[in-house]
N, C-alpha and C positions, 0 to 999 in steps of 0.2 A: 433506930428503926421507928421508935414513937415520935421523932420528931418527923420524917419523912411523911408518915400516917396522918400525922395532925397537920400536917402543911398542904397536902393532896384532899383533907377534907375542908380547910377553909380554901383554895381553890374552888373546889367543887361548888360550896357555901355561893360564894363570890361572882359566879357564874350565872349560877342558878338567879341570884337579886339581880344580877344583871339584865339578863333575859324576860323577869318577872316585870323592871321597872320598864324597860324597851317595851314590851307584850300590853303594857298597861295605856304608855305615852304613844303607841299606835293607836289604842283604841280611842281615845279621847281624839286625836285627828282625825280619824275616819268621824267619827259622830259628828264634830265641827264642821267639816266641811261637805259631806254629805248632800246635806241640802243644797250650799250653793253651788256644788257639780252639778246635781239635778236639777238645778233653776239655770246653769249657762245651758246647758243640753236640751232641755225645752227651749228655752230663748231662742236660740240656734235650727231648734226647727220647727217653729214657729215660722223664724225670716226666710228659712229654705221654702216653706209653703207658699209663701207669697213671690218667691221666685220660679218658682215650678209651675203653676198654676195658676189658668187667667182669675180675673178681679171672679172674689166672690164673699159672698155674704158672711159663712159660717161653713164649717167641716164637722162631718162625722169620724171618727176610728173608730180604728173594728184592725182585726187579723184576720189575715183570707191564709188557710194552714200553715198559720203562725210565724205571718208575716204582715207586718204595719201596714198598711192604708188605710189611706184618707180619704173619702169623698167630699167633694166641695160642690156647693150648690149656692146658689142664688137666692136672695129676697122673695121670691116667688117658689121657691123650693125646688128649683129645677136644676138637674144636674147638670155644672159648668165642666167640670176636670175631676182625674184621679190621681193621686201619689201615691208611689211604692216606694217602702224605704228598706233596700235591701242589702245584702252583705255576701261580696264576695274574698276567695279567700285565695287567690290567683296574684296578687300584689305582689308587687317586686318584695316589698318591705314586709309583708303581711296580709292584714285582711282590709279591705277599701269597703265604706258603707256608701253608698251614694241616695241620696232621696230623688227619682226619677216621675217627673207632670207626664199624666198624657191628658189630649183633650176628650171631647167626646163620640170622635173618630176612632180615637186609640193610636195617633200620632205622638210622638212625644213634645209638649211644647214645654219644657224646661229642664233644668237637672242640675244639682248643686251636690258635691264629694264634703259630708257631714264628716269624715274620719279617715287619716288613711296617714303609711306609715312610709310612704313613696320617697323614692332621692330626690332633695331638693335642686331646682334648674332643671331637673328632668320627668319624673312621673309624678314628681307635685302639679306638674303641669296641667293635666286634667281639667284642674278644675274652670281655664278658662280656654285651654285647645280645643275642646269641642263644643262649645258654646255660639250661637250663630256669630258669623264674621269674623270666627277661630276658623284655619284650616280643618281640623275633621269636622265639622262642624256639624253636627246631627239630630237639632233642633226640625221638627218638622218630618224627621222621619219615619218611615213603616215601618214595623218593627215585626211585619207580617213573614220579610226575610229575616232573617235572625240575625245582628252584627256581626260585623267579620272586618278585623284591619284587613288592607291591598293583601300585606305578605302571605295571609290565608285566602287569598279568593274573593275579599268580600269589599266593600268602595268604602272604607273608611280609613281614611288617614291618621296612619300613626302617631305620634310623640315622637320626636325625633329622639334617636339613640335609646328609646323607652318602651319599645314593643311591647316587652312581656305586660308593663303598666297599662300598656295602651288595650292588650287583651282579655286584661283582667275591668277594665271598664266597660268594655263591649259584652262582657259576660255578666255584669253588673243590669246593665239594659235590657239583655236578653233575660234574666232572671226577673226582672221589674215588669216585663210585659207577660211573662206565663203567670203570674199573679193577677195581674191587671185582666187581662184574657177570664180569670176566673172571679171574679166580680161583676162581669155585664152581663146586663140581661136578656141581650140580645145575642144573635148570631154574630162572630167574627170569622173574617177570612186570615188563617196563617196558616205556613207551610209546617210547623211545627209544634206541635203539646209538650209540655214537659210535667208530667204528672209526679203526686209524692204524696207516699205511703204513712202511715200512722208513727211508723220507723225515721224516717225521713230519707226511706228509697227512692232513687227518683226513676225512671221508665221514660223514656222519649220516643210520640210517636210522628215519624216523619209523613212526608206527602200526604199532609192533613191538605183539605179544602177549606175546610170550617168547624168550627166547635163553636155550640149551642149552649144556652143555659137553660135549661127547662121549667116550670111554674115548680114543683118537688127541688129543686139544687139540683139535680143530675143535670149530666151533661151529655149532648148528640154529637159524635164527630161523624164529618164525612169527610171521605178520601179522594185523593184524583185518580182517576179512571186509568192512568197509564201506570201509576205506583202500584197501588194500594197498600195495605197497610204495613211498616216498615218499623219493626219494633228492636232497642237498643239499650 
């Protein structure tokens, strides 16, 4: 019985150093490489900036309800473009980050998929299907309607065999432009708000006409006269 005892405790012993020396040589790896994860991931969007976004001097960041952008501006200080780098979580594989340009219309003139967990030959695709002179190609578009693949209603061409990828992209954009929307300082025309709480509730209000930015940060919405307000 004492030997049974004493063999269950150097087990345990044995276990125990093991997990101690594992727990230790993780830590030394995460500190080593640390840094240079966080210098390719800067690096990386960095180059995404300059894809997304016409030529421009220098960028600001900032979080608009704690979410990345960028504003880029010119030599002269004048606003060229905005980046939104947002995350959704609709991916075939997981969650897709995409950094999404608009200019200063609020079109989107670029967009580069920074992270995604998609099947390869299929919703890896992305990243150059809808890029201009890609079939969904959605360079240049309003984003005043909200993205929709064919299969829902809306003029954007799929991924082939990769729908759900392809909608988890389009929900990417649309999440890129209600940020984007809450950055200008002027009045925009969209059919849609999507508002979000301290929580991170979100409220959608439909047959918007316009949402305003005010001289205070608040903001004026107005409705179209046949809807009105359409809350969800």
């Amino acid at each position: 019985m004492a030997k049974k005892q004493s063999s269950l405790i150097n087990m345990v012993l044995t276990l125990f150093v093991i997990t101690v020396v594992a727990a230790v040589a993780l830590g030394f790896v995460y500190y080593f490489t640390q840094e240079p994860i966080a210098q390719v991931k800067e690096k990386k969007l960095n180059e995404g900036l300059m894809k997304v976004l016409p030529a421009f001097d220098h960028q600001v960041a900032e979080e608009v309800e704690g979410v990345p952008t960028y504003k880029a501006f010119d030599a002269n200080e004048q606003l060229v473009g905005t980046a939104v780098e947002v995350v959704t979580d609709k991916g075939f594989g997981g969650d897709v980050k995409v950094l999404v340009g608009f200019d200063t219309e609020g079109k989107i003139f670029g967009y580069t998929v920074l992270e995604h967990k998609e099947t390869a030959g299929l919703g890896s695709k992305m990243g150059d299907w809808f890029q201009e002179g890609g079939k969904g190609n959605v360079i240049g578009k309003d984003l005043s309607t909200p993205a929709k693949v064919k299969k829902d209603g809306g003029d954007v061409d799929a991924i082939t065999a990769a729908t759900i990828s392809s909608r988890a992209f389009c929900d990417a954009l649309n999440k890129a432009y209600a940020t984007y929307v809450n950055t200008v300082g002027s009045c925009v025309s969209t059919s849609m708000v999507i508002l979000t709480d301290e929580t991170g509730r979100c409220d959608t209000l439909k047959n918007v006409e316009t949402i305003c930015k005010t001289a205070n940060d608040s903001f004026t919405v107005t409705f179209k006269e046949e809807g009105g307000q359409d809350n969800e």
